[in-house]
ROSE-4610 file (N, C-alpha, C; in Angstrom, 1 decimal, always signed):
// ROSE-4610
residu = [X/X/X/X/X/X/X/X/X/X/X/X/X/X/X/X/X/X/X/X/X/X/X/X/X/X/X/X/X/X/X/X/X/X/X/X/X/X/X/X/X/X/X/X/X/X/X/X/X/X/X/X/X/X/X/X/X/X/X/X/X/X/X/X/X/X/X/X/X/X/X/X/X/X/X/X/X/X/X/X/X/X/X/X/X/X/X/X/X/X/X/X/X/X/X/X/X/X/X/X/X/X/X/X/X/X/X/X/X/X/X/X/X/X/X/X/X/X/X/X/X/X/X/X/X/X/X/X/X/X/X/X/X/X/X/X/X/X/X/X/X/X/X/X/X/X/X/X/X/X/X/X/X/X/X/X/X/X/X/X/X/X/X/X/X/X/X/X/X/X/X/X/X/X/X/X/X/X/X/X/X/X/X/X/X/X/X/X/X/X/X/X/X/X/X/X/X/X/X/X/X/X/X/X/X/X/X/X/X/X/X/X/X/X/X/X/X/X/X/X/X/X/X/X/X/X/X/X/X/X/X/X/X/X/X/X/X/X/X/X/X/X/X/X/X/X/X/X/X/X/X/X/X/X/X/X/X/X/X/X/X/X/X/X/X/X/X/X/X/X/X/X/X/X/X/X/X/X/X/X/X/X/X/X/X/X/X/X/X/X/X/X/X/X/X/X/X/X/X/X/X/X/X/X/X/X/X/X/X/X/X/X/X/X/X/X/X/X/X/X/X/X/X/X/X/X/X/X/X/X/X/X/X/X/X/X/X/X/X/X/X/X/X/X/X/X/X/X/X/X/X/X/X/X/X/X/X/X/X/X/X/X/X/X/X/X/X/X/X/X/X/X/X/X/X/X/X/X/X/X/X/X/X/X/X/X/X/X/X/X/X/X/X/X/X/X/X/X/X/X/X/X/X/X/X/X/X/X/X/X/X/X/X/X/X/X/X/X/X/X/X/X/X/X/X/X/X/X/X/X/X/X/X/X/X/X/X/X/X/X/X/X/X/X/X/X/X/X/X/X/X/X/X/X/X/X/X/X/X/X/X/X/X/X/X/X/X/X/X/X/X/X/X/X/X/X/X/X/X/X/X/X/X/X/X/X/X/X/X/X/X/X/X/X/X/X/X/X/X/X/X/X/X/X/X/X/X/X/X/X/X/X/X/X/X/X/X/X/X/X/X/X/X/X/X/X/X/X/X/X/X/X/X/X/X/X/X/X/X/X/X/X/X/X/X/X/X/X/X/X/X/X]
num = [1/1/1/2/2/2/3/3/3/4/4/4/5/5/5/6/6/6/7/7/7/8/8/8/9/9/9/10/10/10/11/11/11/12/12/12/13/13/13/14/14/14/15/15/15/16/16/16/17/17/17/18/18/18/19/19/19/20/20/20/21/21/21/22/22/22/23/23/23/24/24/24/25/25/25/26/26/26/27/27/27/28/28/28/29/29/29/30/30/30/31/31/31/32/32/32/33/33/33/34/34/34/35/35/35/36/36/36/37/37/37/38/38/38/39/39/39/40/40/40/41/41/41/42/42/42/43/43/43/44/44/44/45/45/45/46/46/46/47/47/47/48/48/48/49/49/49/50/50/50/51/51/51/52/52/52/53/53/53/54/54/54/55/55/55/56/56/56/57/57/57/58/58/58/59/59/59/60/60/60/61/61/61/62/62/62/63/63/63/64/64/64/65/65/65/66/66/66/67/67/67/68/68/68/69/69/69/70/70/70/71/71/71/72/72/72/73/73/73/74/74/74/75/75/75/76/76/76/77/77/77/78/78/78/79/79/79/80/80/80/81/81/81/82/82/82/83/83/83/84/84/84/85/85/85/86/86/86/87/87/87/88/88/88/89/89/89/90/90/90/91/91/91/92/92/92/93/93/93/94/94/94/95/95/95/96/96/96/97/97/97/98/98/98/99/99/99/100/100/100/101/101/101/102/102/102/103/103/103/104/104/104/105/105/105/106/106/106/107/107/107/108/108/108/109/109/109/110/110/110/111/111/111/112/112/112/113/113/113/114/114/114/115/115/115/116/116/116/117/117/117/118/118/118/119/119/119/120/120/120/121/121/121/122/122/122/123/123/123/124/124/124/125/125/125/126/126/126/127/127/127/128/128/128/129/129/129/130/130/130/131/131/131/132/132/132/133/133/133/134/134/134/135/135/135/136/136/136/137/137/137/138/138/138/139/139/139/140/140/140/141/141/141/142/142/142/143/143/143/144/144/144/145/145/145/146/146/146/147/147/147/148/148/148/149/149/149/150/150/150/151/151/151/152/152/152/153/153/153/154/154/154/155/155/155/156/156/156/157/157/157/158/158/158/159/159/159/160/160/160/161/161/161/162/162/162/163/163/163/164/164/164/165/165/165/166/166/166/167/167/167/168/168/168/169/169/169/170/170/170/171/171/171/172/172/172/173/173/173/174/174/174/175/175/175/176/176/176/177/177/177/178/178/178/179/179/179/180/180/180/181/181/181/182/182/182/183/183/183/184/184/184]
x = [+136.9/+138.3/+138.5/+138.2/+137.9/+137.8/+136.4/+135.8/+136.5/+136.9/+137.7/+139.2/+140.0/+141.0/+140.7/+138.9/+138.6/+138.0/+137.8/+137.2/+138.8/+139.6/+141.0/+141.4/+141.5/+141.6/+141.3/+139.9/+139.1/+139.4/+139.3/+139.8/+141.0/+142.1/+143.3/+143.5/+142.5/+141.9/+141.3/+140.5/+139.6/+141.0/+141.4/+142.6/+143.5/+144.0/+144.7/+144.5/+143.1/+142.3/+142.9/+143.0/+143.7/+145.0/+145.5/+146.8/+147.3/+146.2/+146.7/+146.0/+145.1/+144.4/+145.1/+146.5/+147.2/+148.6/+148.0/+148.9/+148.5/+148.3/+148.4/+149.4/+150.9/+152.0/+152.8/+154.1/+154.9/+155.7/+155.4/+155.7/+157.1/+158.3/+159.4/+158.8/+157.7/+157.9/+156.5/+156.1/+155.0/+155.5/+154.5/+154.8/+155.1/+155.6/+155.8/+157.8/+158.3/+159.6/+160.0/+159.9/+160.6/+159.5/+159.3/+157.9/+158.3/+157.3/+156.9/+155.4/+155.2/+153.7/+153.7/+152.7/+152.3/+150.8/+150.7/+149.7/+148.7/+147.3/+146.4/+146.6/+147.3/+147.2/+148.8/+149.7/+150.8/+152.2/+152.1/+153.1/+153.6/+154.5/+155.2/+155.2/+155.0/+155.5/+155.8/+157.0/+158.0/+157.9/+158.6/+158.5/+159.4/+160.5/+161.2/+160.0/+159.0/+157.6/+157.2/+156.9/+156.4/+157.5/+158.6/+159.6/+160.2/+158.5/+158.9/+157.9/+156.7/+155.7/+156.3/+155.5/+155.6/+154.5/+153.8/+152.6/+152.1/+151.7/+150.7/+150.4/+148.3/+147.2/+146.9/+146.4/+146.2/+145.1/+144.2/+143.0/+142.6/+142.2/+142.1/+140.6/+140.9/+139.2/+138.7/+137.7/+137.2/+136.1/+136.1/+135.1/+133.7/+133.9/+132.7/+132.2/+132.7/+132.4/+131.6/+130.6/+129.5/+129.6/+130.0/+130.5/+131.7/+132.5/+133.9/+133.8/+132.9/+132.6/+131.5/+130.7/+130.2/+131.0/+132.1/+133.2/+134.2/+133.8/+135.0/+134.9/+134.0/+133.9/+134.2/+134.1/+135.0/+136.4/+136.5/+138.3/+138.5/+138.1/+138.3/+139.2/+137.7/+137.7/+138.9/+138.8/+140.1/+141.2/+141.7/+142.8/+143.0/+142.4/+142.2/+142.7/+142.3/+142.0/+143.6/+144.5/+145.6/+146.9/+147.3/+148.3/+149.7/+150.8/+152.0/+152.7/+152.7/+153.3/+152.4/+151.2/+150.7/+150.1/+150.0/+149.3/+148.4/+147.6/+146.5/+146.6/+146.7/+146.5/+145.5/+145.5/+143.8/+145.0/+144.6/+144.7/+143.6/+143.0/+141.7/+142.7/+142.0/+142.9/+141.7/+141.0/+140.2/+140.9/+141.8/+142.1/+142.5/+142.9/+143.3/+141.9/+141.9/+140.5/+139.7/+139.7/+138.7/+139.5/+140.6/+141.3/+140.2/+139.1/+138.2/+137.2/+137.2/+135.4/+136.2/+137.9/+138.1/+138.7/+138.9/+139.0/+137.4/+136.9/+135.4/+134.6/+134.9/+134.4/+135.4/+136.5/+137.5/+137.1/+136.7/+136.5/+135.1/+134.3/+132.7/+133.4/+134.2/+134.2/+134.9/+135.5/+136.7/+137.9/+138.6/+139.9/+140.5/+142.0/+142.9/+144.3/+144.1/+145.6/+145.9/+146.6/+147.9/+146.6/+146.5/+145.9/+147.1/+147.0/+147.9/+147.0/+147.7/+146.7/+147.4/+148.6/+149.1/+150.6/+151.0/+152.8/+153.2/+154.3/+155.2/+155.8/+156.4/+156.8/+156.5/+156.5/+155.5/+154.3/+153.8/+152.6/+151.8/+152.0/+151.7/+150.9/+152.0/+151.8/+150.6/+150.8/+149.7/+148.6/+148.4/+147.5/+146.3/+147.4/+147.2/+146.4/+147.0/+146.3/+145.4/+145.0/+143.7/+142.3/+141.2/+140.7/+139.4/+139.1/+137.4/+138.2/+136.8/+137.4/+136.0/+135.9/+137.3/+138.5/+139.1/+140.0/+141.2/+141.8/+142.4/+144.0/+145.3/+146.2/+146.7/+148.0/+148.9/+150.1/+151.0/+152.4/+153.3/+154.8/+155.6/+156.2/+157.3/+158.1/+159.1/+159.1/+160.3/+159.6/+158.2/+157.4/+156.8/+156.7/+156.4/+155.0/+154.5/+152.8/+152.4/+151.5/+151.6/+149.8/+149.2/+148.0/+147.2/+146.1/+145.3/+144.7/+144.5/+143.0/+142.1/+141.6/+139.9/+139.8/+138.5/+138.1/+136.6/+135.8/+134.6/+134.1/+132.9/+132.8/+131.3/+130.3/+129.2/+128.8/+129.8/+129.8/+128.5/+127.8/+126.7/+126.6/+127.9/+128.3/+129.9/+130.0/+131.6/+131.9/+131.6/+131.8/+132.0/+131.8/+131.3/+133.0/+133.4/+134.7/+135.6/+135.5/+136.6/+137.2/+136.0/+136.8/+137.2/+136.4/+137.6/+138.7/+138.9/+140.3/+141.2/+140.9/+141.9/+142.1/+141.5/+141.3/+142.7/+142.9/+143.3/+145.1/+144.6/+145.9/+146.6/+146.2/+146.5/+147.6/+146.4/+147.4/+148.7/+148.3/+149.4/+150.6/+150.8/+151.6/+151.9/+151.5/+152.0/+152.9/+152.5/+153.3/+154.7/+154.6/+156.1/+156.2/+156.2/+157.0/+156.6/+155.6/+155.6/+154.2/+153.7/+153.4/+152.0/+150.9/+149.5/+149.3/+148.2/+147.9/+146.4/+145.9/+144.6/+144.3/+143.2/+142.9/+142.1/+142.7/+142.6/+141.3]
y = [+134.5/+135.0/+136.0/+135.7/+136.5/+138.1/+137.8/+139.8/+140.0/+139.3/+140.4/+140.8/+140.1/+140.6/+142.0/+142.2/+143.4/+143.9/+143.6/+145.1/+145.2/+144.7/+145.0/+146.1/+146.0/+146.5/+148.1/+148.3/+148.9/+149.9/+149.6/+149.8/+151.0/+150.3/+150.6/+152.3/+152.1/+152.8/+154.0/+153.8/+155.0/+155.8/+155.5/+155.8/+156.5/+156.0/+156.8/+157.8/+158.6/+159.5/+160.4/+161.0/+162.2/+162.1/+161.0/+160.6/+160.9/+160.2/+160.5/+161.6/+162.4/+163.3/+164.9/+164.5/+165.7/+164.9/+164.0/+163.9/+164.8/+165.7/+166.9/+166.7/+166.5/+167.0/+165.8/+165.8/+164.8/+164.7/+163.7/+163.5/+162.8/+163.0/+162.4/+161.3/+161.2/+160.6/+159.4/+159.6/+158.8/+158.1/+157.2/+156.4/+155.0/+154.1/+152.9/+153.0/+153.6/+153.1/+152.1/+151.0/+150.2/+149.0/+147.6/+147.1/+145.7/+144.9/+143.6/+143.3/+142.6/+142.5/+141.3/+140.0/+138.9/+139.5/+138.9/+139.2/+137.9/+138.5/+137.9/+136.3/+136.4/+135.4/+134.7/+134.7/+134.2/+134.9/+135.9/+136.8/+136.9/+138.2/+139.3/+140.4/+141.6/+142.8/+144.0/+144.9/+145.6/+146.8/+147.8/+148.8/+149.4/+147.8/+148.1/+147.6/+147.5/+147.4/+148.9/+149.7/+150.8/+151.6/+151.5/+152.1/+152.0/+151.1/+151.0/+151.8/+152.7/+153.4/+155.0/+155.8/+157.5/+157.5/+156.2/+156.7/+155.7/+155.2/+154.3/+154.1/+154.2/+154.5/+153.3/+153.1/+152.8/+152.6/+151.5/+151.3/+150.4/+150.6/+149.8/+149.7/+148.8/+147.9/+146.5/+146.6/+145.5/+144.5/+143.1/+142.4/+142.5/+143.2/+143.3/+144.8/+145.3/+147.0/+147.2/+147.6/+147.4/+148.6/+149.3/+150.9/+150.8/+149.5/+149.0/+148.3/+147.4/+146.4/+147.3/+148.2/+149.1/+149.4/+150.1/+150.6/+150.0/+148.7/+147.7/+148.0/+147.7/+147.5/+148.9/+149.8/+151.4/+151.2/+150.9/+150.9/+149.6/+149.1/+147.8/+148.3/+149.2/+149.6/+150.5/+152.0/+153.0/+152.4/+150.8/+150.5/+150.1/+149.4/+148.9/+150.7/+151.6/+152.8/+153.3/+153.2/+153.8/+153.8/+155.0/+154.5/+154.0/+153.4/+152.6/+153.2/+154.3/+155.1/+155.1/+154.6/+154.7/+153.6/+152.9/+151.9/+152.0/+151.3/+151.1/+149.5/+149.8/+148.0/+148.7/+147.2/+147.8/+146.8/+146.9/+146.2/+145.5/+144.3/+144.4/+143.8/+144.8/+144.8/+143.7/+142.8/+141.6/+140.7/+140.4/+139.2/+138.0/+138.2/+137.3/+136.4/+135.1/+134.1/+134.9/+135.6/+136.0/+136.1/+135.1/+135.5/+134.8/+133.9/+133.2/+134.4/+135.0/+135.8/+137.2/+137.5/+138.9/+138.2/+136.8/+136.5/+136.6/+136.3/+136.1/+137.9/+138.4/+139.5/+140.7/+140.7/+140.7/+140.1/+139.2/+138.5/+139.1/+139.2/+139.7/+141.0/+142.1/+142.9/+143.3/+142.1/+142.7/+143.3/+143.0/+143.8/+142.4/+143.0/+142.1/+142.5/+143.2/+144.0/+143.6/+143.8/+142.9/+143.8/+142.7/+143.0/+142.6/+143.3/+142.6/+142.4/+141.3/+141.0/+141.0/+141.0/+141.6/+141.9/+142.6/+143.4/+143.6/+144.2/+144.6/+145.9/+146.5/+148.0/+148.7/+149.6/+151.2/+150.6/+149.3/+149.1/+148.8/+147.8/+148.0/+148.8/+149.6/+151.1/+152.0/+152.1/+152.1/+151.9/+150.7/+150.0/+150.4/+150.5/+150.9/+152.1/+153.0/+154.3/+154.7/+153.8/+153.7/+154.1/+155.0/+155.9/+154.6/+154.5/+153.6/+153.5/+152.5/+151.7/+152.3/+152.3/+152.3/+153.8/+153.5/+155.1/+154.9/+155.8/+155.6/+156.7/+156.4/+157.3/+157.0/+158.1/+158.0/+158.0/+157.5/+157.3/+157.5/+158.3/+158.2/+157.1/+157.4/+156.1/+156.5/+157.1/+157.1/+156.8/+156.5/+155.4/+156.8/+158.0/+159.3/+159.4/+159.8/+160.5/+161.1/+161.2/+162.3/+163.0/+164.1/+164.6/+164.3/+164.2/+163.9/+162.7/+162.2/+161.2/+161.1/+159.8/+160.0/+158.8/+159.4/+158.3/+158.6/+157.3/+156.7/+156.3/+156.3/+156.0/+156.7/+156.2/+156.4/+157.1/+157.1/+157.7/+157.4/+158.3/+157.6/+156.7/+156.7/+156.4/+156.4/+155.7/+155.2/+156.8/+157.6/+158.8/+160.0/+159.9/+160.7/+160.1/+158.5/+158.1/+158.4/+158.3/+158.3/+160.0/+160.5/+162.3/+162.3/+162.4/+162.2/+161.3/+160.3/+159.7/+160.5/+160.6/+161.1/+162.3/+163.5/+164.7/+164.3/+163.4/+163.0/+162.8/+161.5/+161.0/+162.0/+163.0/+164.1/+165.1/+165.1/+166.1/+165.8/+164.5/+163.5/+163.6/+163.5/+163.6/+164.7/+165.9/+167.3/+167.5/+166.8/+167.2/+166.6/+165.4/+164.9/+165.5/+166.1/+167.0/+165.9/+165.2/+164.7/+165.0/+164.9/+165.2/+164.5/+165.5/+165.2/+164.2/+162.9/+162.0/+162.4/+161.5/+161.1/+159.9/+159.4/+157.7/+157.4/+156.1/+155.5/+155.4]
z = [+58.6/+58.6/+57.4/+56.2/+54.8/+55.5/+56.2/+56.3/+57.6/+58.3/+59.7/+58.5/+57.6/+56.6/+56.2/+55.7/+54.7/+55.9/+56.7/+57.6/+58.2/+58.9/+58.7/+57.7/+56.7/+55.4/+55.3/+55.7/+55.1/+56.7/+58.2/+59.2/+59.4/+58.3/+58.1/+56.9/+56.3/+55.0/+55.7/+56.5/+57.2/+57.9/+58.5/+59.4/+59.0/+57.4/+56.8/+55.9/+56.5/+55.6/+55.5/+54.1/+53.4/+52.9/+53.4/+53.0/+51.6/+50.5/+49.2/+48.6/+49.6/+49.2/+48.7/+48.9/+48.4/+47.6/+46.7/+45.7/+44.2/+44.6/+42.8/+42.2/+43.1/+42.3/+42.6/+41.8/+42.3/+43.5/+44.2/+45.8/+45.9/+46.6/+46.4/+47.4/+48.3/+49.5/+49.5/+48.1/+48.2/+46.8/+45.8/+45.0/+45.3/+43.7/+43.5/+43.0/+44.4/+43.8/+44.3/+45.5/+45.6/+45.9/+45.2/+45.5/+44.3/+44.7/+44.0/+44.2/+43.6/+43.8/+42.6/+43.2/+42.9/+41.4/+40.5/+39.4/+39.2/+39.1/+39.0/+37.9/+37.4/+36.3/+37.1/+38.0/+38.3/+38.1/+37.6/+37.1/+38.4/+38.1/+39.1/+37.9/+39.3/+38.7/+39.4/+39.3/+40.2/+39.5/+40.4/+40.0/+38.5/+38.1/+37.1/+36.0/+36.1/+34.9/+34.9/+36.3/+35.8/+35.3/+35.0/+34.3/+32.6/+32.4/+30.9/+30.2/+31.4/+30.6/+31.1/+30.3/+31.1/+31.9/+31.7/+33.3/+33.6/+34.3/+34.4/+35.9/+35.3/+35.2/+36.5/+37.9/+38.8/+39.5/+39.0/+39.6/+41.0/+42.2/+43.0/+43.4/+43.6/+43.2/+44.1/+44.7/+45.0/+44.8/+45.2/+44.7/+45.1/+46.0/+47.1/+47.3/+45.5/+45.5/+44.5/+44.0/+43.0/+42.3/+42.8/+41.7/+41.2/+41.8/+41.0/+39.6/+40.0/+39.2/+37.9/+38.8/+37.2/+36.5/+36.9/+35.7/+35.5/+35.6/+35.0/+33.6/+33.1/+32.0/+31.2/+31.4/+31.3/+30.9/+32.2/+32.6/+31.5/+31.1/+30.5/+28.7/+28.4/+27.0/+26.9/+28.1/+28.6/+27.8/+28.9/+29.0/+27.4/+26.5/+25.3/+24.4/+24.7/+24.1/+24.3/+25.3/+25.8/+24.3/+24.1/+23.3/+24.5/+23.7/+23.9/+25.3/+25.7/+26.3/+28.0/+27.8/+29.2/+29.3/+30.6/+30.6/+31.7/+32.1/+32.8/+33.5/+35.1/+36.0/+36.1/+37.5/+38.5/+40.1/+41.2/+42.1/+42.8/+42.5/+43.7/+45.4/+46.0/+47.3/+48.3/+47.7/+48.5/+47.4/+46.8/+46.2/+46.8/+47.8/+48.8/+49.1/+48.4/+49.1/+47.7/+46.8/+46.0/+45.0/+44.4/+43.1/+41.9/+42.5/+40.9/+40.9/+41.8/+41.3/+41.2/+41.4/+40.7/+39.1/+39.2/+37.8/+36.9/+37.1/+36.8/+36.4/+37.3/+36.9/+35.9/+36.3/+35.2/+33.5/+33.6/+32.3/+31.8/+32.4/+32.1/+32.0/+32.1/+32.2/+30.8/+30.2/+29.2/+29.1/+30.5/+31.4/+31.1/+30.3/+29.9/+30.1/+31.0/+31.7/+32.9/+33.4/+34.2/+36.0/+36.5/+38.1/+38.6/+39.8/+41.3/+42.2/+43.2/+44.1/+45.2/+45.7/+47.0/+46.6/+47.5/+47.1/+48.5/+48.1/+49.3/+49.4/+50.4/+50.0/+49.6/+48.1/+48.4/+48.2/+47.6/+46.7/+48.3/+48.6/+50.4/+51.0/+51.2/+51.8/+51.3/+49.9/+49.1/+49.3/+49.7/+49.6/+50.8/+52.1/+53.3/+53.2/+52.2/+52.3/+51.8/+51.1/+49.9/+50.8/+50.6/+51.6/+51.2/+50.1/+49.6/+48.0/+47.7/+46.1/+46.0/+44.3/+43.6/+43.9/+43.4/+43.5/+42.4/+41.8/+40.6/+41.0/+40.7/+41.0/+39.9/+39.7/+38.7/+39.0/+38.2/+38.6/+37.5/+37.2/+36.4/+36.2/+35.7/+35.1/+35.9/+37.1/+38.1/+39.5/+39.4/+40.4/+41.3/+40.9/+41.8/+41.6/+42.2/+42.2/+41.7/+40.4/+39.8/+39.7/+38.8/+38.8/+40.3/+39.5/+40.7/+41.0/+41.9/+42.6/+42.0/+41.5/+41.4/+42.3/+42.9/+43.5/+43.5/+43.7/+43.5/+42.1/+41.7/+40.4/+40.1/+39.3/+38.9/+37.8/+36.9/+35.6/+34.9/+34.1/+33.7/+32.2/+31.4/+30.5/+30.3/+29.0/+28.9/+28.4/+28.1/+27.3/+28.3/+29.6/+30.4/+31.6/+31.5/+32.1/+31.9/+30.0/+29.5/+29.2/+29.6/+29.7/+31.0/+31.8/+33.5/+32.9/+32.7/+32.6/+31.9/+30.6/+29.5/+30.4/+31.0/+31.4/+32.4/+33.3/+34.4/+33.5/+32.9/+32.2/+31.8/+31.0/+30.1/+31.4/+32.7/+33.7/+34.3/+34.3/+35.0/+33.9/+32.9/+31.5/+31.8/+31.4/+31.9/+32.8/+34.4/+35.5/+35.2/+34.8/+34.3/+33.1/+32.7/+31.2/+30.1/+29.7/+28.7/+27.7/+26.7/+26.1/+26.5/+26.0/+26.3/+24.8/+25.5/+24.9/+23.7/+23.2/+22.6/+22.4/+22.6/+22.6/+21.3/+20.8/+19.4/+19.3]
């Protein structure tokens, strides 16, 4: 039942190819403005959370992705590196039947920031449109789409991530008029 879910999933993902492939700029028609979403540890979190950063940083990820799970540990440190103003989730979109081993790998990884593991409304949709994991988007603090896409992984080092990111974060900041960052 688990893999007919993720080939479901993944089914749904092919289908909606290129969808987010033209979010450069801010999209009135795409984003996280209206949404809930259940959190790895038992939380909740809405789109009135992304409204307390100027960005934040959007990882989607799965357990059964091995180029995900390489740059956990990346994205782990990134998020640790972020100053006050941007934050960094992840979503693994197989959480469903796999919340101990995306807890588990989470933890080997050193990621101590807020996961979702299923939502409703834009995050959903979202979710729907997600082409392959990993893939990384951005979002304002008015839930809009901002810079570019990354998607895949295979960095050959944390030094080699964290310039794609910061590079990314930095564009994403610009497009909404705020000020370009540097990590602690």
């Amino acid at each position: 039942m688990k893999h007919k879910r993720l080939l479901a999933l993944l089914l749904s993902a092919i289908l909606a190819l290129g969808v987010l492939a033209g979010c450069s700029s801010t999209d009135e028609k795409g984003g996280l403005r209206s949404f809930s979403a259940a959190t790895l540890d038992g939380g909740a979190f809405s789109q009135a959370d992304i409204q307390e950063k100027d960005l934040t940083v959007i990882n989607f990820w799965g357990t059964f992705c091995s180029p995900c799970i390489g740059e956990m540990p990346y994205l782990a440190a990134f998020a640790k590196a972020l100053p006050e103003n941007v934050r960094l989730i992840t979503v693994c979109v197989d959480a469903d039947g796999n919340t101990e081993a995306a807890k588990e790998l989470l933890q080997a990884a050193g990621y101590e920031g807020i996961t979702l593991v299923s939502g409703d409304g834009d995050l959903a949709a979202l979710v729907s449109d997600i082409q392959a994991v990993p893939t990384t988007i951005f979002v304002d603090k008015k839930g809009a789409l901002v810079g570019d896409v990354i998607e895949g992984a295979g960095y050959k080092d944390q030094e080699s991530f964290f310039s794609v990111f910061l590079t990314s974060v930095n564009k994403a900041l610009k497009a909404s008029g705020k000020a370009e960052i540097s990590l602690a």
